[in-house]
PLY file of the C-alpha trace (Angstrom):
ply
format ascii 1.0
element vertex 303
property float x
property float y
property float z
element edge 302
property int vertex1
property int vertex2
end_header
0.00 0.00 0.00
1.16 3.54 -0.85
-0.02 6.80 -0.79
-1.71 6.64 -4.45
-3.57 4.09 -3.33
-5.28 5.68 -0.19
-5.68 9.16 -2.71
-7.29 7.25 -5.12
-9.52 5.51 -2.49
-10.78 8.78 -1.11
-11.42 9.88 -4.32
-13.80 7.26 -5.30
-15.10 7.25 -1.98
-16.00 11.47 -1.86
-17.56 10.58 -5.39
-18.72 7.33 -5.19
-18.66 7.46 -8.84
-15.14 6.06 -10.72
-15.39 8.26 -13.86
-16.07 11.29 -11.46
-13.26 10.81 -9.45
-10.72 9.82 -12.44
-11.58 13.02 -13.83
-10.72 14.50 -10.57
-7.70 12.60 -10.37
-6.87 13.61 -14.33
-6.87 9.85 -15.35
-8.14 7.19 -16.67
-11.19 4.99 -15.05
-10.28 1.80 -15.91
-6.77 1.95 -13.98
-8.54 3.64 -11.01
-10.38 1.23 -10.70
-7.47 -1.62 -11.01
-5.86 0.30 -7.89
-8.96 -0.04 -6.46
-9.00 -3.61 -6.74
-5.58 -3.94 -5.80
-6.08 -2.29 -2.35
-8.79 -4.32 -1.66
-6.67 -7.41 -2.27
-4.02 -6.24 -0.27
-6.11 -5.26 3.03
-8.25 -8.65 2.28
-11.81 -6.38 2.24
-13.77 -5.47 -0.14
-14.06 -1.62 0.23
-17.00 -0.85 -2.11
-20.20 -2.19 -3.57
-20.27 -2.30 -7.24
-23.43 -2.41 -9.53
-24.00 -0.86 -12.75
-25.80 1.68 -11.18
-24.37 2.86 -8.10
-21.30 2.58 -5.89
-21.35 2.44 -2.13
-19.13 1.74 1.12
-18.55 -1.00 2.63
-18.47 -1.50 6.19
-14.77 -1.69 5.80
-14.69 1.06 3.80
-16.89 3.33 5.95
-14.37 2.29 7.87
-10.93 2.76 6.84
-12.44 6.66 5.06
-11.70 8.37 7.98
-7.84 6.45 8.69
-7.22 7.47 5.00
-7.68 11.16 5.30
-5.91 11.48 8.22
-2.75 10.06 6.83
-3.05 12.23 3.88
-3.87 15.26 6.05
-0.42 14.45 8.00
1.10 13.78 4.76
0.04 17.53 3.13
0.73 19.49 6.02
3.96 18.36 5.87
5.46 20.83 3.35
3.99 23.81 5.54
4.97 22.63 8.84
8.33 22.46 7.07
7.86 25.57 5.92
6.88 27.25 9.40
9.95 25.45 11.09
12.11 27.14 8.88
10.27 30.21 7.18
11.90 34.30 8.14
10.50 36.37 10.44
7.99 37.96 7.69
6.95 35.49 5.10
5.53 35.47 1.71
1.75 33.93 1.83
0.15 33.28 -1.33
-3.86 33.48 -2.01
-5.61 32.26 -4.98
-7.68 34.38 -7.05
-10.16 32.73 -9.77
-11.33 34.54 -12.90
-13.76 37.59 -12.76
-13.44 38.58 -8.92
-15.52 41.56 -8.07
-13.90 44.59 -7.08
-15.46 44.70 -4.20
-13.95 41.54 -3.15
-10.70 42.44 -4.64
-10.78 45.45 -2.30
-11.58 43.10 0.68
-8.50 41.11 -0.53
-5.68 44.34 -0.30
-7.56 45.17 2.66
-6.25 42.00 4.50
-2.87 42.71 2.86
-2.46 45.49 4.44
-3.88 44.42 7.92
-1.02 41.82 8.30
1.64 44.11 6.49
4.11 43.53 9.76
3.77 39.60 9.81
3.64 38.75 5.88
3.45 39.59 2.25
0.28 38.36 0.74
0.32 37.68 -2.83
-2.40 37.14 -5.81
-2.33 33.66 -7.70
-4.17 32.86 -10.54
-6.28 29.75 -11.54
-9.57 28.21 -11.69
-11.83 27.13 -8.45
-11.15 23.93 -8.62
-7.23 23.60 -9.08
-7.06 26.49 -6.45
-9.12 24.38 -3.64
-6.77 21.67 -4.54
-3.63 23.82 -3.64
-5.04 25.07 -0.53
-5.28 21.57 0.54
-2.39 20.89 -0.67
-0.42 23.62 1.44
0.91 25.67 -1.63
-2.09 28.50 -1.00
-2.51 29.82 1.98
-6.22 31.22 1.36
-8.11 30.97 -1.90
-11.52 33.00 -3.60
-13.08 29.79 -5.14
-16.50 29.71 -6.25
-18.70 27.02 -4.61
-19.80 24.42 -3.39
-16.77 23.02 -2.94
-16.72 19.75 -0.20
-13.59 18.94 1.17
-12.96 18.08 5.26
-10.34 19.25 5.70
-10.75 22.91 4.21
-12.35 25.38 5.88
-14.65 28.05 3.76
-16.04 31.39 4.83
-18.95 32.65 2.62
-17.57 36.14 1.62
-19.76 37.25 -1.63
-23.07 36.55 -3.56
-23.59 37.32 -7.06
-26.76 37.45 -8.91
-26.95 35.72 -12.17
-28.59 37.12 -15.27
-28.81 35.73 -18.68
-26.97 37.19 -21.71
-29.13 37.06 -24.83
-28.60 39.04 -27.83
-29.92 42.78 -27.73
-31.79 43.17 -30.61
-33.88 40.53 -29.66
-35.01 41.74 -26.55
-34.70 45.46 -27.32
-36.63 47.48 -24.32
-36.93 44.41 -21.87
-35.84 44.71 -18.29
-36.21 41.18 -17.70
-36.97 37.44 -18.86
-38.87 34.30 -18.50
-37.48 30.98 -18.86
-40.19 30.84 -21.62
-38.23 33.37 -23.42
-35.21 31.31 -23.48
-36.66 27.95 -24.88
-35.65 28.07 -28.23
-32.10 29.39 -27.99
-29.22 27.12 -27.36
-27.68 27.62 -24.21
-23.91 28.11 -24.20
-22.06 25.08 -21.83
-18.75 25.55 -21.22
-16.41 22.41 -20.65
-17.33 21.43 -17.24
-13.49 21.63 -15.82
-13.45 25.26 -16.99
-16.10 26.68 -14.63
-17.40 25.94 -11.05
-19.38 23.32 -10.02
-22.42 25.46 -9.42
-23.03 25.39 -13.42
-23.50 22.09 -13.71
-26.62 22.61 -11.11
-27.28 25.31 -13.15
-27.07 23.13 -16.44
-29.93 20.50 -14.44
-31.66 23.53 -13.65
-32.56 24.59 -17.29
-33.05 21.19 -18.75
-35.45 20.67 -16.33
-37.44 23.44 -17.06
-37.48 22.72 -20.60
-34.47 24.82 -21.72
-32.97 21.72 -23.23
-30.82 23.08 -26.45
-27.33 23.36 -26.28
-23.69 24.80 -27.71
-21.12 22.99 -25.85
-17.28 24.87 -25.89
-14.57 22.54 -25.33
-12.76 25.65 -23.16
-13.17 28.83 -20.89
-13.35 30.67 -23.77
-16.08 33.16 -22.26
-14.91 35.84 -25.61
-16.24 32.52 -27.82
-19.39 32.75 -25.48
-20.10 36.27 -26.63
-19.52 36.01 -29.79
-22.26 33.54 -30.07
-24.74 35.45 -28.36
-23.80 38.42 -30.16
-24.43 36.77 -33.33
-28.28 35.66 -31.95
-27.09 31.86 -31.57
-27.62 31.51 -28.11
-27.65 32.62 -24.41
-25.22 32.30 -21.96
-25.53 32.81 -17.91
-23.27 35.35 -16.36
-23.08 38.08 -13.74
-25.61 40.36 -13.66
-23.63 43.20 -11.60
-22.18 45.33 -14.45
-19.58 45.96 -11.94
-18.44 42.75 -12.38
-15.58 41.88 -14.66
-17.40 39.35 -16.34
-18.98 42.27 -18.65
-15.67 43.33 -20.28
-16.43 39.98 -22.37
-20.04 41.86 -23.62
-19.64 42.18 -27.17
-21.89 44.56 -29.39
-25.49 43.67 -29.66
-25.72 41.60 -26.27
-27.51 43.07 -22.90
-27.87 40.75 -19.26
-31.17 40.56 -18.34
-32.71 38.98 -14.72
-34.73 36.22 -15.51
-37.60 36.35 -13.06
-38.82 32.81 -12.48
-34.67 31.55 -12.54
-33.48 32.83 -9.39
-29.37 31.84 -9.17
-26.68 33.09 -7.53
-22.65 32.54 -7.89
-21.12 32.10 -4.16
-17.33 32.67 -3.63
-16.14 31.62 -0.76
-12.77 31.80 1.76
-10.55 28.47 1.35
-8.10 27.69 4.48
-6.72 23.95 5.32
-8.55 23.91 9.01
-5.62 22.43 10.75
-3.04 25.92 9.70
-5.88 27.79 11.25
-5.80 25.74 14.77
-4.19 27.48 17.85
-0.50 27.10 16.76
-1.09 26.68 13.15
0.75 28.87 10.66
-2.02 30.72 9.48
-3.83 31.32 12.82
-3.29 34.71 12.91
-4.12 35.26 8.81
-7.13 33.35 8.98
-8.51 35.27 12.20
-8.07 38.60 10.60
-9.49 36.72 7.25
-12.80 36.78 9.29
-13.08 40.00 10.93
-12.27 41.64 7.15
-14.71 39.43 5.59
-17.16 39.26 8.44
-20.17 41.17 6.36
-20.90 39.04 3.36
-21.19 40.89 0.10
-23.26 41.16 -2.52
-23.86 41.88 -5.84
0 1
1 2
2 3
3 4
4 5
5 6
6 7
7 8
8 9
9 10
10 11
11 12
12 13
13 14
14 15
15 16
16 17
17 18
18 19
19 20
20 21
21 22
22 23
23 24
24 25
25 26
26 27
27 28
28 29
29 30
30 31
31 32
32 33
33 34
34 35
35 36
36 37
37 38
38 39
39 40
40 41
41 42
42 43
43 44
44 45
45 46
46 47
47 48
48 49
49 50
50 51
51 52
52 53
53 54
54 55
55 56
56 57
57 58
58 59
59 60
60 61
61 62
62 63
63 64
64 65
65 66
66 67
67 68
68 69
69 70
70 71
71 72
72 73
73 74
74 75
75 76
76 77
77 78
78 79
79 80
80 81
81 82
82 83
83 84
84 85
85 86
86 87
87 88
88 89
89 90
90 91
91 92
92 93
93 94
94 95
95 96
96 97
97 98
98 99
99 100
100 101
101 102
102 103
103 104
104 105
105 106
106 107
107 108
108 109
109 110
110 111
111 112
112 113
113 114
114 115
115 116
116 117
117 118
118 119
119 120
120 121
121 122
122 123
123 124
124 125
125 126
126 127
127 128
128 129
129 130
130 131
131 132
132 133
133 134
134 135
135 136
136 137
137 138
138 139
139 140
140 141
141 142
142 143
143 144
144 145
145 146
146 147
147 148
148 149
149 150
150 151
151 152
152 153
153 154
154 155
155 156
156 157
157 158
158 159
159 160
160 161
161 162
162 163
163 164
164 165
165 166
166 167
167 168
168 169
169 170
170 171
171 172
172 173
173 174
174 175
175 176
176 177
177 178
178 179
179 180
180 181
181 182
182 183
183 184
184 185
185 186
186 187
187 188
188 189
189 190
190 191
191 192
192 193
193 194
194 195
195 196
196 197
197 198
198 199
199 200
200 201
201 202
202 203
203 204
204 205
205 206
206 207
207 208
208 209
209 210
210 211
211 212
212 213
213 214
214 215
215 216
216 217
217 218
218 219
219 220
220 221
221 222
222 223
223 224
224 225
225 226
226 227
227 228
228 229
229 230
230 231
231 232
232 233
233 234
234 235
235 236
236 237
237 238
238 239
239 240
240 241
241 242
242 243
243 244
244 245
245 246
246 247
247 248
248 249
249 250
250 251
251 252
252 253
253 254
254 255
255 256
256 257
257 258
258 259
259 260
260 261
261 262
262 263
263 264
264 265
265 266
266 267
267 268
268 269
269 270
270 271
271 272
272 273
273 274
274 275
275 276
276 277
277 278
278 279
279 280
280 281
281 282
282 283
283 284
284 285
285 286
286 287
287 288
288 289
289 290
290 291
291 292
292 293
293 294
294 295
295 296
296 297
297 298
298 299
299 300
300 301
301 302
């Protein structure tokens, strides 16, 4: 038994699903599943119940969940303990930052920069929710923006923005409307971006729409949110986005396409706070950080 093994273990076991949690993994499902079986050979338990249509614990499973996670909680918090031991008197902290923050937020953000000037240097670090959750857990972020839900133990999240969702359609369509119905929608496409490009909210939000009987849809292989535009500028389809012009999610708005509310589709885009619970602890490296995290984040924003 290795370390692989228990990862790829959890995995299945937070998804109880094997493509799902290949795809988290970034592999293959047949040879996640052949560790699988290989663990279970070596312990002598079976550790899940297969059928073709669902996966479950066993009791041995249910079980060993808990042992696993600890050992790889011990095992990641290695590198930052390390760190800590080590680190100078004022260190460099990093905090991840997905696409299309508010400014609002983004003023929250140099706001806690400058509360712990004296103690560290926080810097901004690009990438998408759920790469940047993974580094947080991983101990190479210290904090993260992420949009949610994101479900991990061992992370701790504190609900810092809410963002109201409006529908971009093209303009001349809907010339003098302040808002829309869902019946509105029906016949255009809705634009899907590839599911690893965007938060995991959207794919609620994709269930959403087919179940109300908005069932059409352009599916980009990318985040290409310019690409997204361009067909809704062009009256192909409709796409789901901020509706805060403050947000920088418009500077994508190409001619001939307005957000409107749509009035019987309430949905909202929550960011959230990332910290690995255990550097927040009493005597954890980011104790301090995280405690001045909540008392500059304390009043939930919104937008």
């Amino acid at each position: 038994m290795d370390m692989l093994h228990l990862r790829y273990f959890v995995a299945v076991a937070e998804e109880l699903n094997f493509s799902q949690a290949a795809r988290k993994l970034h592999m293959a499902a047949s040879p996640l599943s052949q560790r699988i079986k290989d663990l279970e050979r070596e312990l002598g338990q079976p550790l899940f119940e297969r059928t073709t249509h669902r996966v479950a614990l066993t009791p041995a499973g249910a079980a060993l969940l808990p042992m696993a996670r600890d050992v790889l909680d011990r095992v990641n918090s290695i590198p930052w303990r390390l760190r800590e031991a080590v680190r100078p008197q004022r260190a460099t902290l990093l905090i991840g930052m997905p696409s299309g923050v508010h400014p609002a937020l983004r003023d929250r953000v140099r706001q806690l920069a400058d509360a712990g000037r004296e103690a560290y240097e926080l810097k901004r670090w690009p990438g998408r929710s759920t790469g940047l959750a993974e580094a947080v857990r991983d101990g190479r972020l210290a904090l993260a923006l992420v949009r949610l839900p994101v479900a991990d133990p061992a992370l701790g999240i504190i609900e810092v923005m809410r963002e109201r969702l409006g529908a971009a359609v093209p303009a001349d369509r809907f010339a003098g409307r302040e808002s829309l119905t869902l019946d509105d929608l029906r016949d255009l496409p809705y634009v899907a971006t590839a599911p690893e490009a965007l938060p995991a909210y959207f794919d609620e939000i994709d269930a959403r729409l087919n179940s109300a009987g908005v069932r059409k849809r352009i599916r980009l292989n990318s985040s290409d949110y310019a690409g997204a535009s361009e067909l809704v500028s062009g009256g192909l389809a409709f796409s789901l986005t901020m509706l805060s012009t403050e947000s920088p999610m418009h500077n994508y708005r190409l001619e001939n396409v307005i957000v409107l509310p749509v009035a019987d589709f309430p949905a909202e885009l929550v960011t959230g706070l990332l910290f690995r619970k255990d550097r927040a602890e009493s005597g954890g490296d980011l104790a301090g950080l995280v405690a001045e995290a909540r008392r500059v984040f304390a009043e939930e924003l919104s937008a």
